[in-house]
Phi, psi and omega in degrees: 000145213270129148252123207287314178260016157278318172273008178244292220271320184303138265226316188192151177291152186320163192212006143280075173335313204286170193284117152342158111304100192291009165242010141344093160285307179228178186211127153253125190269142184223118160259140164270087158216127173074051154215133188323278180298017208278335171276345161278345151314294223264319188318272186326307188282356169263331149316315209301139177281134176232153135207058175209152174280157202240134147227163175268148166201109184251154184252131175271125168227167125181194220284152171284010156258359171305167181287124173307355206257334154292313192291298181312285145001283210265351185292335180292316141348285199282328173301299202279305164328339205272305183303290215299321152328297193279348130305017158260158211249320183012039243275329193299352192227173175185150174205143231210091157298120189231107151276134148227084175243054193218035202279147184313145193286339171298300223239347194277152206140144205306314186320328190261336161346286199282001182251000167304277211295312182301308173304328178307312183290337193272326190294331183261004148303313203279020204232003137238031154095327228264159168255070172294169187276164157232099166315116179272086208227187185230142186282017176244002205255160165230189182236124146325190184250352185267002189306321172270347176298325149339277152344287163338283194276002161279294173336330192258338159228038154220078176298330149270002162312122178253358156201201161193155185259166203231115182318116188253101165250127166282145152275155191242009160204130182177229191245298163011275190235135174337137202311324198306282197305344209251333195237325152305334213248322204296312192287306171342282185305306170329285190308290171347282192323312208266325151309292173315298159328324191286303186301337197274336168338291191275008158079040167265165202273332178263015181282071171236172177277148162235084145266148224265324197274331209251019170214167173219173200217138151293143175312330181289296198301304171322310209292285155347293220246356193091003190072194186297141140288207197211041164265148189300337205190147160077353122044259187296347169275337165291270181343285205290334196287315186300311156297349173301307186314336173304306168125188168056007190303177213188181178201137179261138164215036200247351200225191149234170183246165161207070139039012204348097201288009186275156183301152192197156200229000206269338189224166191270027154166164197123179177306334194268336198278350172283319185292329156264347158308318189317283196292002140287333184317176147253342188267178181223029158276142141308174125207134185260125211296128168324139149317303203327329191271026191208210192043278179310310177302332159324298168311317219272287210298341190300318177239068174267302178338303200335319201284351193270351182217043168207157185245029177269037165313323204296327193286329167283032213235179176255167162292336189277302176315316205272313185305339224241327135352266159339284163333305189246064160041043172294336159312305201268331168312333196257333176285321152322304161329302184277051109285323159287359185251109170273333163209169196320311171296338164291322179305311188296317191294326182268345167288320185288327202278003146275320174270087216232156185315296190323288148335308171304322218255349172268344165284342193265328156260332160348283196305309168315285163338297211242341202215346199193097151359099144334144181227147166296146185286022196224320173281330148327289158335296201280355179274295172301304213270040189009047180286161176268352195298073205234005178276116180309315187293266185334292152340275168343273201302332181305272197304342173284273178325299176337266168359286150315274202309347174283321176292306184310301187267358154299353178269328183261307215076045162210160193248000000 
């Protein structure tokens, strides 16, 4: 049977022979390159309490210019992986190896990794008929034990949710890794955390986290939006905005991802790539975007109705915001809009898909650039939650529960 979006989009043809399980709910995707550990991962996801079949399915890659010494590296990967599988008794779970290690040097990268196994998954949904979840994990991440069962069952009683993003704690103490990443790690997630908050401020419709290890998606929905892209970096912030878009978008805050705070050299920002600037730096500020820029947008999004039958934005604008406007031609952009807008929920809805993550988030550096002093993420923190706080560890946890606690009740209506 034919699929329309296996026959435009997809990078290459399947590449699993074995037969599905027709009581499959979800396939979780892992891209592999250049990694050690990949069996304490497969751990975490086997511990997990089920009572469905699950599969795994990872792509070991990297580039057809890569290193003998990564190509070793991943044949070594694929190998202990492959034994440590097949010595599980599990009937409820099954994984599934796709090595590529010869991928074009333009496009190889997690973006296209993940978009190898996330296509791998729908021909094999779509080879029983089924609209499964498809999972977003990391081969350095670990789980809770209720994490795929979680999954599941958020889905199932958020029947119209076309993905979610899923609650993520890096850790912040232990043995592991050295105090220097562990304090790094501690500010990082903060600054995650502390962005999403400045958007849920200002009331935009995408203000979720988006990590790459931390979401799932329907198949339907995946299909939909065109799949995965193929960027080297930053993936996952393309992507999940396109499922937003859909509408219904969700948050799981009932299970966890657990992250890896260690350093990396492979893609140009993200986590590893934050935690080894931190420990190059000399200083042990953090430093971070104004509250004053999540303030202005606030003030601006607030009177947005406004907008459908008046061309007076300026007056709403902060100064920096109106420069930054300006720039991008927002005059002939709001007229176009209300021209296509036939009543105000249309207007809104084509105002966010201009004024868009993406857009917001160059604005977010605008402001950085041209108008507004960097602040330490912990004086920050503390200014938007009005926290008492000025302790990084406590900051965190604080905005981590806050979070949480917000999402449980927009989803039950109970506190």
């Amino acid at each position: 049977m034919d699929n329309f979006y296996l026959n435009k989009y997809s990078f290459c043809d399947h590449q699993i022979n074995a037969q599905i399980n027709v009581e499959t709910k979800a396939i979780v995707v892992i891209p592999c390159f250049n990694e050690p550990n990949l069996v304490r991962s497969l751990q975490s996801l086997y511990a997990c309490d089920m009572d469905c079949c699950v599969e795994i399915i990872v792509v070991i890659n990297c580039s057809e210019n890569c290193s003998n010494e990564i190509r070793k590296q991943n044949s070594k990967t694929f190998k202990e992986g492959q034994e440590w599988c097949k010595n599980q008794n599990n009937k409820l779970i099954s994984c599934h190896f796709i090595v590529e290690n010869s991928l074009p040097r333009k496009h190889a990268g997690v973006g296209l990794a993940r978009k190898i196994g996330m296509d791998e998954a729908v021909a094999r949904f779509h080879s029983i008929n089924y609209d499964g979840i498809i999972v977003m994990f990391d081969a350095d991440s670990h789980c809770d034990k209720n994490y795929l069962s979680e999954i599941i069952r958020h889905f199932e009683i958020n029947p119209k949710t076309p993905g979610c993003s899923i609650q993520f704690e890096h850790p912040i103490t232990g043995v592991e890794f050295s105090p220097e990443i562990y304090s790094g790690i501690i500010k990082y997630e903060l600054f995650l955390r502390y962005y999403v908050e400045g958007l849920r401020l200002a009331n935009l419709p995408y203000a979720f986290h988006t990590v790459g290890s931390s979401m799932a998606v329907r198949s339907s929905a995946y299909q939909k939006q065109g799949g995965m892209n193929k960027r080297k970096a930053g993936e996952d912030f393309y992507f999940i905005q396109k499922i937003i878009e859909l509408g219904n978008y969700t948050e799981l805050t009932t299970t966890r991802v657990i992250p890896s705070p260690r350093t990396s050299d492979r893609v140009p920002f993200g986590t590893g790539k934050a935690i080894n600037d931190w420990l190059l730096q000399e200083s042990e500020n953090y430093m971070t975007y104004s509250p004053q820029t999540f303030y202005d947008l606030h003030e601006f999004t607030k009177n947005i109705d406004s907008l459908f039958e008046s061309n007076d934005w300026a007056q709403l604008c902060s100064p920096c915001l109106k420069e930054y406007l300006i720039q991008n031609k927002f005059s002939e952009a709001l007229l176009e809009i209300r021209k296509n807008s036939t009543n105000l929920t249309g207007f809104v809805k084509r105002f966010y898909t201009w004024f868009n993550a993406f857009r917001v988030l160059k604005f977010v550096h605008f402001a950085r650039d041209n108008h507004y002093t960097q602040v330490e993420i912990e004086k920050a923190s503390q200014v938007l939650s009005n926290s008492k706080h000025l302790n990084p560890i406590k900051l965190l946890n604080e905005y981590r529960y806050k979070q949480k606690k917000a999402r449980l009740i927009s989803e039950t209506g109970f506190e």
